[in-house]
C-alpha positions in Angstrom: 73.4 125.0 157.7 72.0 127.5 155.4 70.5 126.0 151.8 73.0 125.5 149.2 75.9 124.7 151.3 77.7 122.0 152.3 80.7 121.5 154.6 80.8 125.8 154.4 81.1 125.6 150.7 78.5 127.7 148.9 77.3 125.0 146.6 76.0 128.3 143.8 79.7 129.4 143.3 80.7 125.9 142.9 78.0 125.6 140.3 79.1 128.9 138.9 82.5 127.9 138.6 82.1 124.4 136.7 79.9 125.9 134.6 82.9 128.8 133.5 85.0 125.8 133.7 82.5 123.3 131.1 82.0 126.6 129.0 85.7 126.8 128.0 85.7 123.5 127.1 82.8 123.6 124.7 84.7 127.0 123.5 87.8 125.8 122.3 85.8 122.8 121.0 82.9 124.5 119.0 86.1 126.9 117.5 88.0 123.8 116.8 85.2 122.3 115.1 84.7 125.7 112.6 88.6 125.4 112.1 88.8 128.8 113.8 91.4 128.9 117.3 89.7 129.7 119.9 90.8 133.6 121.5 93.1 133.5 124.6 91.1 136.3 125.9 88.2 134.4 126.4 89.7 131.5 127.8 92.0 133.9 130.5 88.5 135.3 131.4 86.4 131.8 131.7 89.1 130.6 133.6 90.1 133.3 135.9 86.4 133.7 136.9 86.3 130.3 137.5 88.8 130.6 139.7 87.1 133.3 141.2 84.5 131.8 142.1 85.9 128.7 143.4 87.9 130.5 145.9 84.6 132.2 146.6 82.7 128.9 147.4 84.2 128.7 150.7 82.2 130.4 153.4 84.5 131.6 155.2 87.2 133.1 152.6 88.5 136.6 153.1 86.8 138.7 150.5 84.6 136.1 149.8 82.0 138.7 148.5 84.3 140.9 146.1 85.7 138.0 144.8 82.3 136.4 143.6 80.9 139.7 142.8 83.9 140.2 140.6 83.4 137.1 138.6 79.7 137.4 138.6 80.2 140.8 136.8 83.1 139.7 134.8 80.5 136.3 133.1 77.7 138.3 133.5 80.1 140.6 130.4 81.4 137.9 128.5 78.0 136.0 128.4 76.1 139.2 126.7 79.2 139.2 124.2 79.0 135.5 123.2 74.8 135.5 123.8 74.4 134.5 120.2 76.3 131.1 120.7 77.5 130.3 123.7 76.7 133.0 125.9 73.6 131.6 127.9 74.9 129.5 130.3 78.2 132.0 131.2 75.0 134.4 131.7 73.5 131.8 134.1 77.2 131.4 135.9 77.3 135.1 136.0 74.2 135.0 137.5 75.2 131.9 140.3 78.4 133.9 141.6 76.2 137.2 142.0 73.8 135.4 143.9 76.7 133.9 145.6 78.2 136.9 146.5 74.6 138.3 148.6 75.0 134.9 151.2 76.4 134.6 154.2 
């Protein structure tokens, strides 16, 4: 068993995609909160990467690698957009599915 995984899940892309998951969440409620809606865009894109990169937690997934390097790519965008608020930990998911994407 290699470190990180457990039961052949990749335990970085699981980490990757709760944060993407948690992120949209504290999105809509940090927009909600300036009486602003949040953007569908960014919600399509936390949630399809986190998607991603659930699929991408299990080890042995086809495509396993072009899936998490997708969504790694795809956070590592969004987080340098929104780095002045809530950008850091997409950056850090972004980061997880990349690192993700390099084990076997």
């Amino acid at each position: 068993m290699t470190v990180g995984t457990v039961r052949g899940l990749d335990l970085f892309a699981l980490l990757a995609a709760a944060v993407a998951v948690t992120m949209a969440i504290v999105y809509v409620q940090v927009m909600r909160g300036q009486d602003d809606e949040p953007l569908a865009w960014v919600l399509i894109v936390l949630g399809a990467s986190a998607v991603l990169a659930a699929y991408g937690a299990r080890m042995s997934a086809p495509h396993r690698q072009v899936v998490l390097i997708a969504a790694g790519v795809v956070l590592l965008l969004l987080g340098v957009l929104a780095i002045f608020s809530i950008g850091l930990p997409i950056l850090v998911a972004g980061v997880l599915a990349l690192v993700a994407s390099t084990r076997e």
